[in-house]
N, C-alpha and C positions, 0 to 999 in steps of 0.2 A: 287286522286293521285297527291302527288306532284314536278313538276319538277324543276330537280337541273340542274342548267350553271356549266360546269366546264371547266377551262380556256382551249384550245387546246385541248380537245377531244370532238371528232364530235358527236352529239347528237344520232345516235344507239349505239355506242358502249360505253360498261359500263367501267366507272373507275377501273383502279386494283389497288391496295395498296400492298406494298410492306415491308412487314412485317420483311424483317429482314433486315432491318437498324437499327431497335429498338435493336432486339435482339444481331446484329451483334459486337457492341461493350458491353456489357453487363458484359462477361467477363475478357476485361481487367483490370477495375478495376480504380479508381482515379487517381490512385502514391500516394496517400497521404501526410505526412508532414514530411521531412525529419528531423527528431529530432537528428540525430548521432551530426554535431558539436554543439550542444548548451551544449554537457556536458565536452566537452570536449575547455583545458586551461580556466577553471574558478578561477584557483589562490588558491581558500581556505580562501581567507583572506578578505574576502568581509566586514566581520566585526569589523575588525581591526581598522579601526578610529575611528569607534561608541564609544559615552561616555556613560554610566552606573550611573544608581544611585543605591548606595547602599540605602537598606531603613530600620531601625531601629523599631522592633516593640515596643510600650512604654508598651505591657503587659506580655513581656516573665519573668515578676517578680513577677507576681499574682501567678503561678501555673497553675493544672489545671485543666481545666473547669468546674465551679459549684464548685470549694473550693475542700481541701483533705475531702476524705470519713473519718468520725468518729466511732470508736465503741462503742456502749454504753453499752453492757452486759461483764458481768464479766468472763467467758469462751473463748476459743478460738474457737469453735464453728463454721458453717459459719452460713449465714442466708438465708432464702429463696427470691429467684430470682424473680424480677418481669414480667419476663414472666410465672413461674409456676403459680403465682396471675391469670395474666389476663387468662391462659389457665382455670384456675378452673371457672372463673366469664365467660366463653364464655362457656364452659359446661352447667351452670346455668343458661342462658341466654333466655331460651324460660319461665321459673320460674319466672323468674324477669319480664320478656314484660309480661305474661298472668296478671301477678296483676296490670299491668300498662295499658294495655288493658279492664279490669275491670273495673277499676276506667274511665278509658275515654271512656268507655258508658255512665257515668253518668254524666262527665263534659268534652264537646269534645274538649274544648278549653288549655286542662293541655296538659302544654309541661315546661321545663324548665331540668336543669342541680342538681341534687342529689351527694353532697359528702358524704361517710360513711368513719367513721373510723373506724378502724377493729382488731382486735387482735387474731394470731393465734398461736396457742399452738404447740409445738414438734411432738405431737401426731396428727396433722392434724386437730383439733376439732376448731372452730372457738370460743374465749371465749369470747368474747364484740364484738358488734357492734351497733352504733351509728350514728346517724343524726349530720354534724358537719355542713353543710350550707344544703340550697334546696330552688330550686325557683317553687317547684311547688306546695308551698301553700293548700296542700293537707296532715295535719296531718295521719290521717288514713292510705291512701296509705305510707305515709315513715315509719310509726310505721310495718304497713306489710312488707315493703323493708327490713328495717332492721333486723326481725324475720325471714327473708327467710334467708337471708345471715348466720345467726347464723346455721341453717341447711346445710351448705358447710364442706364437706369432703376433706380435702388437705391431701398429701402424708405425711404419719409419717416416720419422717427424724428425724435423730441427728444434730437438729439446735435449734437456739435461739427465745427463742420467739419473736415476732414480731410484731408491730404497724406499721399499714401504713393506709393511706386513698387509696379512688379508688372512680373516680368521675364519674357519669352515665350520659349520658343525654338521655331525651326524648323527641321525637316527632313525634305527628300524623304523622302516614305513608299516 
């Protein structure tokens, strides 16, 4: 056991603590920060002397952004959206990685970035598709790539036919 000195109490009798002094103020509370005059007589005009530079953009003459869209078909038509594109090609998408997974059993090292160019018909029927670049060096696989893609089903709309690319990339997971 160990014994405590405590200043002015005689060694039988035990120290009392006196607990509410703690608690006793507790709930008055800080006062906090009296914010009432800081908002009050501020003028308004605080920025009144400040100088300003006007600033001149040098390309509100271009147009805009990416040039005026072109049409190139002969109807008025619309054409398909390229989100309807990527929502079909993210359908198709376990299609696409299983022949790219295939192929990278047999060489683990294929990775690289596949563009096709693609041509879709009114009727939804995908009519060409083509290898236009591919860095993964993998004849075989892109000739499969792009026979799977010819098998993509797009919504038959009264639109214009359509050419566009759509770039893939792969890489070992």
């Amino acid at each position: 056991m160990v014994e405590t000195d405590v200043v002015g109490v005689p060694d039988n009798e035990a120290p009392s603590i006196d607990r509410s002094l703690i608690t006793s103020s507790a709930a008055n509370g800080s006062g906090g920060i009296s914010t009432s005059s800081f908002s009050r007589d501020t003028g308004g005009d605080g920025l009144a002397g400040r100088v300003t530079t006007q600033v001149v953009n040098p390309i509100d003459d271009i147009g805009p952004a990416g040039g005026a869209v072109t049409r190139s078909g002969s109807s008025d038509r619309p054409s398909r959206s390229r989100e309807e594109i990527e929502l079909v090609f993210d359908r198709n998408k376990g299609a696409i990685f299983a022949l790219y997974n295939r192929a990278l059993r047999l060489n683990p090292a294929l990775e690289g970035k596949l563009v096709l160019s693609l041509t879709i018909e009114p009727n939804g029927v995908v009519s060409s598709c083509e290898v236009v670049s591919s860095e993964l060096g993998d004849e075989e696989l892109e000739t499969k790539l792009a026979q799977r893609v010819l098998l993509f089903q797009f919504e038959a709309k009264d639109v214009e036919v359509i050419t566009t690319t759509k770039p893939i990339d792969f890489f070992p997971a």
